[in-house]
N, C-alpha and C positions, 0 to 999 in steps of 0.2 A: 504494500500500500504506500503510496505516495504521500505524504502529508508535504504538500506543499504553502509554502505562503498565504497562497490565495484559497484555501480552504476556504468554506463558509462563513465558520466561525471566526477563522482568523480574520476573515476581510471585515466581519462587523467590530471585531476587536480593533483591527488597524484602524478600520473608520473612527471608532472611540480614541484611540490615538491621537488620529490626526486634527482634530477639530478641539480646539482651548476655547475657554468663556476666561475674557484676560479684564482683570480687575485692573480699573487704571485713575485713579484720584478719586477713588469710592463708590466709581459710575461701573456698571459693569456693560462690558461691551462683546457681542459677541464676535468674534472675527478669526474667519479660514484659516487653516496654516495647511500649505501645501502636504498634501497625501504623503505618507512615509512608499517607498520603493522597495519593493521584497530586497532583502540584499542575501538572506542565509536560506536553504532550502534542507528538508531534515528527509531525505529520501526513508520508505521501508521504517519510520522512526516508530518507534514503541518506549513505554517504560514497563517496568513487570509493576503488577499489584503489590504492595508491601502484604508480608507475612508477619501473622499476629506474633505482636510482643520482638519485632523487630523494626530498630531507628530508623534504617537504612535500605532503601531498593535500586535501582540503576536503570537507566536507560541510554535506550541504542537508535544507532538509525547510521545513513552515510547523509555528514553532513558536507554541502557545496554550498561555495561563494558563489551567489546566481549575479554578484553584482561586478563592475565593471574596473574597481577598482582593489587593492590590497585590504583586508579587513582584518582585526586584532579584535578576536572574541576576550572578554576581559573578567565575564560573569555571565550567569545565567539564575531565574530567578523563578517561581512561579508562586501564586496564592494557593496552591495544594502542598507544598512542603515548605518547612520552615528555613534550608539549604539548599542549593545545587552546588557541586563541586566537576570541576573538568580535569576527569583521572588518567594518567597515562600508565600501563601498565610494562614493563619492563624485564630482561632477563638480569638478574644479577647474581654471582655467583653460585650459579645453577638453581637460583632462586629467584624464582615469578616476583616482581616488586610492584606494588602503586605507588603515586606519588600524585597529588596534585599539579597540574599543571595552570595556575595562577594567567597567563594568557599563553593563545591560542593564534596566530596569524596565518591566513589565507590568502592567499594571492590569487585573483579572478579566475574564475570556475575550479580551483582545485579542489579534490574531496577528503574528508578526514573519516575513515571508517568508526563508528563506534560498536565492537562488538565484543559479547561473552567470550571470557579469557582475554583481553585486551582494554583498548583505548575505550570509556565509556563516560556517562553521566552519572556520579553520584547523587542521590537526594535522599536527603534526610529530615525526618520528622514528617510525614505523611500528617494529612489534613485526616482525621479516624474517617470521615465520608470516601475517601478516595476507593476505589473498587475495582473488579474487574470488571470490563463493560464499558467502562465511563472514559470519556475523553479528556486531558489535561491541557492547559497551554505553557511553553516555556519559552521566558523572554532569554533571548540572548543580549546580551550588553556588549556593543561594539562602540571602541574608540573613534571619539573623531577625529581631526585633523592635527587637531590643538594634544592630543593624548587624554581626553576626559570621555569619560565612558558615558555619554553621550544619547548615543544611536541605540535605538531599540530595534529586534527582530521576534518580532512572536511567530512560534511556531506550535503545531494544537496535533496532539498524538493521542493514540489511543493506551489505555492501560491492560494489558494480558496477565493472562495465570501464567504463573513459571509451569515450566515444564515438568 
């Protein structure tokens, strides 16, 4: 399954996004701000269900820069988990390692696979509603120009039973 950008859900999220009610000397005024641009695309993207009486679940998918330029994932976030962390998994003396990987840079369309035994998305503290069935969204947090993490990318994946 493709969960791209433009999902349903993501597009009414982006739209929620993209439109600020900008308070300006106590008058509120509403005014457009140009649509956000898919920039990150979460191919095949899943997270597992959390298993009861554990902090911690992971999610997968191959992520690609759909956008035109170099991008520095720098966080990921969602209202279903109190954490996301970006794990990179490792051999180290004949020893599987993780490690947070604090940021992430992609260079236009390159893809970072996220998958079991490997490179993936930690999340922690499950919302106790979260389930199998149910769909999640996960902002990615991308640097802008200046280095401030800036740029928002949501992307909206389903939740599976482990296997």
């Amino acid at each position: 399954m493709n969960s791209r950008i433009a999902s349903p859900l993501t597009s009414v999220i982006g739209s929620f996004l993209a439109f600020a009610v900008v308070s300006v000397s106590g008058h509120s005024n509403a005014q457009a701000v140009t649509p956000v641009t898919p920039r990150l695309d979460l191919e095949r993207g899943y997270v597992f269900a959390p298993l009861a009486g554990s902090p911690a679940t992971a999610g997968y998918g191959v992520l690609t820069n759909i956008s035109k330029e170099t991008l520095t994932i720098v966080g990921v976030n969602s209202e279903s988990f109190k954490a996301i962390e970006l794990h990179e998994t490792k051999e180290e003396n004949g020893l599987m390692k993780m490690k947070r990987l604090p940021k992430l840079t992609l260079k236009p369309q390159q893809k970072f696979e996220l998958k079991p035994g490997g490179n993936h998305l930690m999340l922690f503290e499950a919302n106790p509603l979260v389930k199998q069935g149910d769909r999640v969204t996960l902002v990615f947090q991308i640097e802008d120009k200046t280095g401030k993490p800036t740029i928002q990318s949501p992307v909206d994946v389903p939740v599976k039973a482990r296997p």
